[in-house]
C-alpha positions as CSV (number, residue, x, y, z in Angstrom):
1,X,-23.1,50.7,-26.0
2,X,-24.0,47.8,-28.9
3,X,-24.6,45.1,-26.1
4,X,-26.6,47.7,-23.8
5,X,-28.8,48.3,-26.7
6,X,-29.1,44.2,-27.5
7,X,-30.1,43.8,-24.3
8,X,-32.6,46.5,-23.9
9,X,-34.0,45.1,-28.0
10,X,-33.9,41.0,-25.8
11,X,-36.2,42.2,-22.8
12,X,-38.6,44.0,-25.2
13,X,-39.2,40.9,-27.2
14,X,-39.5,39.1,-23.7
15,X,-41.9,41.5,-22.8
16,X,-43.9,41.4,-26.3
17,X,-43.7,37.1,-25.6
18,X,-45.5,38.2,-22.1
19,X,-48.1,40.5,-23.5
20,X,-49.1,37.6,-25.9
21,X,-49.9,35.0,-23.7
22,X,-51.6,37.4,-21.1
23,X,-54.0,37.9,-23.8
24,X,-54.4,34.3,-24.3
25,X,-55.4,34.1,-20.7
26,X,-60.1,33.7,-20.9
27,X,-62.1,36.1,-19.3
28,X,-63.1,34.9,-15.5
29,X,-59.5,33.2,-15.5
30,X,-55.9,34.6,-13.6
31,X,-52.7,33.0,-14.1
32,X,-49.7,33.6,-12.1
33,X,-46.1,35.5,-13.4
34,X,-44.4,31.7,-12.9
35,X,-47.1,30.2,-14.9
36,X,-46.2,32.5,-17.8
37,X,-42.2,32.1,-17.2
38,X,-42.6,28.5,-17.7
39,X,-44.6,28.9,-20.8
40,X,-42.1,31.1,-22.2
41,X,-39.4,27.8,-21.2
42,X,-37.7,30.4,-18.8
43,X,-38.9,29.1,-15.8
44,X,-36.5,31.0,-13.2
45,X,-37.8,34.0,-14.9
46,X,-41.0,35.1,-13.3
47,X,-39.7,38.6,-11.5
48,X,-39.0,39.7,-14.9
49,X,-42.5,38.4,-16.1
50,X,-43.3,40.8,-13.2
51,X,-41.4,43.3,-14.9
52,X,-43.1,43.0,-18.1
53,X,-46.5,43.4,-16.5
54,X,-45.9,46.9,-14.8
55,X,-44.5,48.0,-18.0
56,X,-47.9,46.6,-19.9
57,X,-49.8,49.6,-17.6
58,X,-50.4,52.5,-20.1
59,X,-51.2,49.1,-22.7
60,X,-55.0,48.6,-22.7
61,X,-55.0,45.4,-24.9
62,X,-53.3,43.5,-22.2
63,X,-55.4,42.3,-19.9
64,X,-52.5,42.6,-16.5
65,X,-55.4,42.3,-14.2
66,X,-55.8,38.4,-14.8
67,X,-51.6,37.5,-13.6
68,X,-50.9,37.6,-10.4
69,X,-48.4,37.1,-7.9
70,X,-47.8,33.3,-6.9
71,X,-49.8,34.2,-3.4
C-alpha cells in the first residue's frame, strides 16, 4: 500500500513539473509532449507527459492547448 501511494505522490509531482513548463510555453507558440520530457531530463517519458496533459483539463491556468502530439 506504502509504495502504491509513493508512486501515485512521484507522478503528481511529475505532473506539477509538466504544468510548469506548459505555462512557460509564449502565447502564439506549441511545443510538443517530447519537448517537455526532455526538459524534464526524462526523455523516454513523453506518453506520460501526455498523461499529465489530459489530467491538466478541468485546470484553467495551464495553457494544454499549446503541446501537442509530435505529428
Amino acid at each position: 500500500m506504502a509504495t502504491t501511494l509513493k508512486h501515485s505522490e512521484k507522478h503528481q509531482d511529475f505532473f506539477k513539473s509538466v504544468f510548469e513548463i506548459v505555462k512557460l510555453v509564449p502565447r502564439g507558440r506549441v511545443t510538443s509532449y517530447g519537448s517537455i520530457a526532455k526538459a524534464l531530463g526524462t526523455p523516454k517519458s513523453s506518453r506520460m507527459v501526455g498523461w499529465a496533459m489530459n489530467a491538466s483539463h478541468g485546470d484553467k491556468s495551464v495553457p494544454a492547448h499549446r503541446v501537442v502530439n509530435r505529428n
